[in-house]
C-alpha positions in Angstrom: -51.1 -17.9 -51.0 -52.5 -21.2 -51.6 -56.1 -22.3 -51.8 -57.0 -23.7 -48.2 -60.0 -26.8 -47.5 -61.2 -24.5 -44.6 -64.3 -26.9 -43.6 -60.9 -29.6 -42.8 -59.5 -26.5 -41.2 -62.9 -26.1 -39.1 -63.1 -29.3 -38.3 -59.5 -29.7 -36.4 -60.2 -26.7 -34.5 -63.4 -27.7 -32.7 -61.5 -31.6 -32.8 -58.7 -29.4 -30.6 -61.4 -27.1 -28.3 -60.8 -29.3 -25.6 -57.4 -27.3 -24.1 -59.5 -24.3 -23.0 -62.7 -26.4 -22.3 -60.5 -28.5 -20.1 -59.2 -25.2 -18.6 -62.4 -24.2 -17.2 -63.6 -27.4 -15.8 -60.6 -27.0 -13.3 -61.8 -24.4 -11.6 -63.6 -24.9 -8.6 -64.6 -21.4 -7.7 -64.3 -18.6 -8.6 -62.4 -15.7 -6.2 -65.1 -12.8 -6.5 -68.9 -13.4 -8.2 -71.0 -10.5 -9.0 -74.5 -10.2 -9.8 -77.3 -7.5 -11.5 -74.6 -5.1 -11.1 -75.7 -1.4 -12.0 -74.6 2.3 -12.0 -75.6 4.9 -14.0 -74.5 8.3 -14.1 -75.7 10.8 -16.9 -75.6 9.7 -20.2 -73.9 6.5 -18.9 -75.1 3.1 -17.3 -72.9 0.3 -16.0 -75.2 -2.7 -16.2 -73.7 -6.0 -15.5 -75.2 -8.9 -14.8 -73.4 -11.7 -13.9 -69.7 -11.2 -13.4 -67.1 -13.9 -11.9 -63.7 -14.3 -11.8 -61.7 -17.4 -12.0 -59.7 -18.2 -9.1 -55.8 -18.7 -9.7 -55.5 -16.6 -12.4 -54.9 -13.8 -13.8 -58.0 -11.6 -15.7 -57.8 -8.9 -17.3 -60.2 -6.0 -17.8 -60.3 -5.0 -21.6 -62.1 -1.8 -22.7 -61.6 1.8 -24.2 -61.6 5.1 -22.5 -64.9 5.3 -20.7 -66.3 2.1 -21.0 -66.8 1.8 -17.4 -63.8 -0.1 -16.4 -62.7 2.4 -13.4 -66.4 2.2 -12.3 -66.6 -1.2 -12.2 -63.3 -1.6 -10.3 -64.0 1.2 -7.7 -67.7 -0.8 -7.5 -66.0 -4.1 -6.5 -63.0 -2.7 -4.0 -65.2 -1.1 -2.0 -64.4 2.7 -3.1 -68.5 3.2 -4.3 -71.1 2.0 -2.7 -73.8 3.9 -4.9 -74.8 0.9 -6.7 -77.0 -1.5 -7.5 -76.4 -5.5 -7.0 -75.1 -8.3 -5.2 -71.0 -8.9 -5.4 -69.3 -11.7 -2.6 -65.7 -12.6 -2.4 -63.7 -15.2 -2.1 -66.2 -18.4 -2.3 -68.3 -17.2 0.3 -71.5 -16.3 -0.8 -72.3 -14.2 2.5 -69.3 -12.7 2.5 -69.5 -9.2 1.7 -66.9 -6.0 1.4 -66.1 -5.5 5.1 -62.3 -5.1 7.0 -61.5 -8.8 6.5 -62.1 -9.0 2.7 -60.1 -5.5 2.5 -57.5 -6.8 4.5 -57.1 -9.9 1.7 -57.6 -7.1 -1.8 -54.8 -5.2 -2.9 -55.6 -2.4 -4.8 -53.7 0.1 -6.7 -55.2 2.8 -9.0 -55.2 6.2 -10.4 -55.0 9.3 -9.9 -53.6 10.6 -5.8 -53.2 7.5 -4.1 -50.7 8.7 -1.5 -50.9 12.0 -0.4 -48.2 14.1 -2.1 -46.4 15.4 1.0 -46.0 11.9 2.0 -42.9 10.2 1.5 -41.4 6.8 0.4 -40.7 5.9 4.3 -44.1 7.4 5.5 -46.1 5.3 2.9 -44.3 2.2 4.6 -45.3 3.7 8.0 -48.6 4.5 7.1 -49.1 1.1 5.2 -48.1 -0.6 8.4 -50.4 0.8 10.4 -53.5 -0.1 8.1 -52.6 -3.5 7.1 -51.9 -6.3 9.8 -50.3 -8.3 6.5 -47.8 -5.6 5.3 -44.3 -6.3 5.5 -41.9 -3.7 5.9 -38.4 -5.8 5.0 -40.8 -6.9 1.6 -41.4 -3.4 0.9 -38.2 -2.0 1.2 -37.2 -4.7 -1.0 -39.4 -3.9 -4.0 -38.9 -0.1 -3.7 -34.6 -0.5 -4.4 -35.7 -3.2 -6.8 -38.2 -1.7 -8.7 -35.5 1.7 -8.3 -38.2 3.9 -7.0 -36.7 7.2 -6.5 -33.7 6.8 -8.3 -30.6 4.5 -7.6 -29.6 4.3 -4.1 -33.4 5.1 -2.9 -34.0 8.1 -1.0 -36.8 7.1 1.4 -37.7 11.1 2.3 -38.3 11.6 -1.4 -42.3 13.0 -1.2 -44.7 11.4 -3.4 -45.4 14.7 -5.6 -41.8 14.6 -6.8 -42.3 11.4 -8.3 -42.4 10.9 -12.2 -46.1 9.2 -13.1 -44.1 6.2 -13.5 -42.7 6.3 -10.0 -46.0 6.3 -8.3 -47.1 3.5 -10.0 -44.1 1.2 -8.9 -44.3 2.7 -5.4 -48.3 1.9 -5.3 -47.3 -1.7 -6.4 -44.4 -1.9 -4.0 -47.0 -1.0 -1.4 -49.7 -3.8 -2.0 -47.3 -6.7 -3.1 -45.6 -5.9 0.1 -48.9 -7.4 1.6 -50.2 -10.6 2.3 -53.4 -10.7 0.0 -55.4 -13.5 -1.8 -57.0 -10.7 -4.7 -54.8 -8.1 -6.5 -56.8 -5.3 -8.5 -55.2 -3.0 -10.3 -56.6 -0.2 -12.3 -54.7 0.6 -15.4 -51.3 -0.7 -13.7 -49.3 -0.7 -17.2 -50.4 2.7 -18.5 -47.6 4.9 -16.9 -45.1 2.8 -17.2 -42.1 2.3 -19.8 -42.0 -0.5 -22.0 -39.3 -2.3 -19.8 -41.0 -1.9 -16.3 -44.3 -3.2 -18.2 -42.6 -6.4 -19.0 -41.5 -6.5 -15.3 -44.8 -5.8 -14.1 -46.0 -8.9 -16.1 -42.8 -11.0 -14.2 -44.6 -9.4 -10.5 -47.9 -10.7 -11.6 -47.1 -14.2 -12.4 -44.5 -14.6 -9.4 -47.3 -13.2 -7.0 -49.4 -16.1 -9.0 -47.2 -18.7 -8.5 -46.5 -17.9 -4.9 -50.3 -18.3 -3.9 -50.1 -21.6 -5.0 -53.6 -21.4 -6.7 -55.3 -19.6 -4.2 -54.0 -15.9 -5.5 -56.3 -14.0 -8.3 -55.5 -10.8 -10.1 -57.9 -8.5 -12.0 -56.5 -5.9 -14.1 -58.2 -3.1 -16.0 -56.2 -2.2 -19.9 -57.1 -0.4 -22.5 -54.2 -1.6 -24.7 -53.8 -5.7 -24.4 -50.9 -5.8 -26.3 -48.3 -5.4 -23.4 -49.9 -7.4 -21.1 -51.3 -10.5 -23.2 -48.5 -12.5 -21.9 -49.6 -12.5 -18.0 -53.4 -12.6 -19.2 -55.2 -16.1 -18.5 -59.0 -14.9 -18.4 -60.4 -11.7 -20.5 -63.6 -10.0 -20.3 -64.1 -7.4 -22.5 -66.5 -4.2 -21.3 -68.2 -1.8 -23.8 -71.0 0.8 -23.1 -70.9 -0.2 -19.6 -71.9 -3.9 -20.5 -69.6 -7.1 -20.8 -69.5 -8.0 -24.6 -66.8 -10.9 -24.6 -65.3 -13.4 -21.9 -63.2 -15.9 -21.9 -60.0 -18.2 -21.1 -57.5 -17.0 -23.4 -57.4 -19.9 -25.6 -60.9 -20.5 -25.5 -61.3 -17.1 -27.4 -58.4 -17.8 -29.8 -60.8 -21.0 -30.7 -63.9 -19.3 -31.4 -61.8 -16.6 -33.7 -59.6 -17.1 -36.1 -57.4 -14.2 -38.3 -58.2 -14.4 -42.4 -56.1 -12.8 -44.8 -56.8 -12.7 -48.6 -56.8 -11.3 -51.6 -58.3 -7.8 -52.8 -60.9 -9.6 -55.3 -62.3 -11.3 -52.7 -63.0 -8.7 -50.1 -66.3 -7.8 -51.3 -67.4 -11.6 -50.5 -65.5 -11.7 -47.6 -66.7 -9.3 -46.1 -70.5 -10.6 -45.5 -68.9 -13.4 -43.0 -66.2 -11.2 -41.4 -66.7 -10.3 -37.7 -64.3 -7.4 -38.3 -61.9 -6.7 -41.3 -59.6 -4.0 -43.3 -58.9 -3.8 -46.9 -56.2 -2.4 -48.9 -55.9 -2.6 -52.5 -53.2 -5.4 -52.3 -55.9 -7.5 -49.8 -57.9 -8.0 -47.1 -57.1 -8.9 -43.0 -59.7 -9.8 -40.6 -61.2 -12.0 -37.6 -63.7 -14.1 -38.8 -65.6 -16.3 -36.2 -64.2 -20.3 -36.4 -67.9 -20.8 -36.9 -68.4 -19.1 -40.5 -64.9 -20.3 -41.9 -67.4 -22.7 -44.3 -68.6 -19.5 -45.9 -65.2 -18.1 -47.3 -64.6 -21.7 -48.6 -63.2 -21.4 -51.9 -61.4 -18.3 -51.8 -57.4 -18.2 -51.6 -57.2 -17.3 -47.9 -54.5 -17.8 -45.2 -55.4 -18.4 -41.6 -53.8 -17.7 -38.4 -54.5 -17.7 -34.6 -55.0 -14.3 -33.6 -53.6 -12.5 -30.8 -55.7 -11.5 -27.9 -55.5 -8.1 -28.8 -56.6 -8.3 -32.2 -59.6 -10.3 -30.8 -60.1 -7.7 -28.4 -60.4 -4.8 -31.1 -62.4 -6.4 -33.6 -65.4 -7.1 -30.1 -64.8 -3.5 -29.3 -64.9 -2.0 -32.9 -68.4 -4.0 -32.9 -69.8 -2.7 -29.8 -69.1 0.7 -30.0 -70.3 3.7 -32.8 -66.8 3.6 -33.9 -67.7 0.1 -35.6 -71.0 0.5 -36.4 -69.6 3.6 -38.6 -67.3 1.5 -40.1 
């Protein structure tokens, strides 16, 4: 490695902040605004705010296991109503979770969506007659592409004989077979095999394009890594509070990755946001902010990834970094 001038280093970076600055002075409105959201269970409180999502993109929802994520989501489709706070949809601030606004949110998510005794066909039928905006020529469509019950679908295949992976393509053949201005999906990623998560990423960006700008989708992850390529906007949730947000690049602007030698750990590790050592060196994200304080030391610097980003926030909100 190579001693580095990392104040010159600091300096290019906030000379090239504009991108993601730029980014967010495009947007005109956002597609769903939230605000003093709260819900609180035992032991647990969802408190939240202001929340707002960018319209035209794609944002995902970044937290571990329990850190409210499902709440929040079942909060903003409608699903609870227990709560706290004001949330309005689509620009309007009046506008309120009613049958119009469900008529323009798809939502996919957890656990028994469709009955289990219903089948592939009587999902379509039973879609049909909920939504004004389903299509059943789209749906049938997705279901042989997306090979939903094996090649050659069987349409009287019931739900419960499904693999885990199964139900989630046939929930997303469902809502994309909809006309809808808001996708949320809970955890869409998590049953699904490597392959189908890259295609899930392709389904998100063509549904995207197709809106033209006027189609959102939130998303709820606990692992970043498989889905960072779809993700314009992140918001990271912790103890039931938002801890990080951000345009994509914006965030890979305000942290940067350090790696460096073992001698220099010690010292390093008073300006690191979060870091690991090994006897051969350390690795870290350090905030763009405090590169001036590790000047001196022989360092390399890279742009992180959103998911190392989203780790080190977490590992600092949670006991699991304060133990560390």
């Amino acid at each position: 490695m190579t001693k580095m001038d990392v104040k010159t280093i600091e300096r290019n970076q906030i000379n090239d902040i504009g991108s993601g600055q730029e980014q967010r002075a495009r947007i005109q409105e956002n597609v769903l605004q939230a605000r003093n959201l709260r819900k609180s269970f035992k032991g647990f409180q969802l408190s939240v705010p202001r929340l707002e999502l960018p319209k035209g993109f794609a944002t995902a929802l970044i937290g571990e296991n329990g850190a409210g994520k499902t709440t929040l989501l079942n909060i903003l489709t409608g699903i609870r109503l227990d709560y706290k706070g004001e949330i309005s949809y689509f620009g309007c601030p009046e506008k309120k979770i009613d049958a119009q606004v469900q008529e323009q949110i798809g939502y996919t998510g957890p656990g028994s969506y469709f009955l289990p005794q219903w089948t592939i066909r009587q999902v379509e039928e039973i879609s049909g007659l909920l939504f004004a905006n389903f299509h059943r020529d789209r749906y049938r469509a997705l279901c042989e592409e997306l090979g939903i019950g094996g090649n050659g679908m069987d349409a009287t295949k019931q739900v419960k004989s499904l693999s885990d992976g199964n139900r989630m393509k046939l929930m997303l053949a469902a809502v994309l077979a909809r006309d809808t201005k808001l996708l949320i999906l809970d955890e869409p990623a998590s049953p699904l095999d490597p392959l189908m998560r890259d295609r899930l990423c392709d389904l998100i960006r063509d549904y995207l394009d197709q809106g033209g700008g006027e189609n959102s989708v939130f998303f709820s992850t606990h692992n970043i890594s498989d889905m960072e390529s779809v993700t314009d906007y992140a918001i990271i949730l912790e103890n039931g509070s938002i801890v990080e947000e951000g345009f994509v690049e914006e965030l890979k602007e305000k942290y940067i990755c350090v790696k460096g030698e073992a001698a220099d750990a010690g010292k390093a590790g008073e300006a690191m946001f979060s870091m690991h050592r090994s006897t051969y060196g350390f690795e870290g994200i350090c905030l763009s902010r405090n590169l001036d304080r590790l000047a001196g030391m022989d360092i390399t610097l890279e742009t992180p990834t959103l998911s190392q980003i989203s780790v080190a926030v977490m590992k600092a909100n949670t006991s699991l970094g304060k133990r560390a």
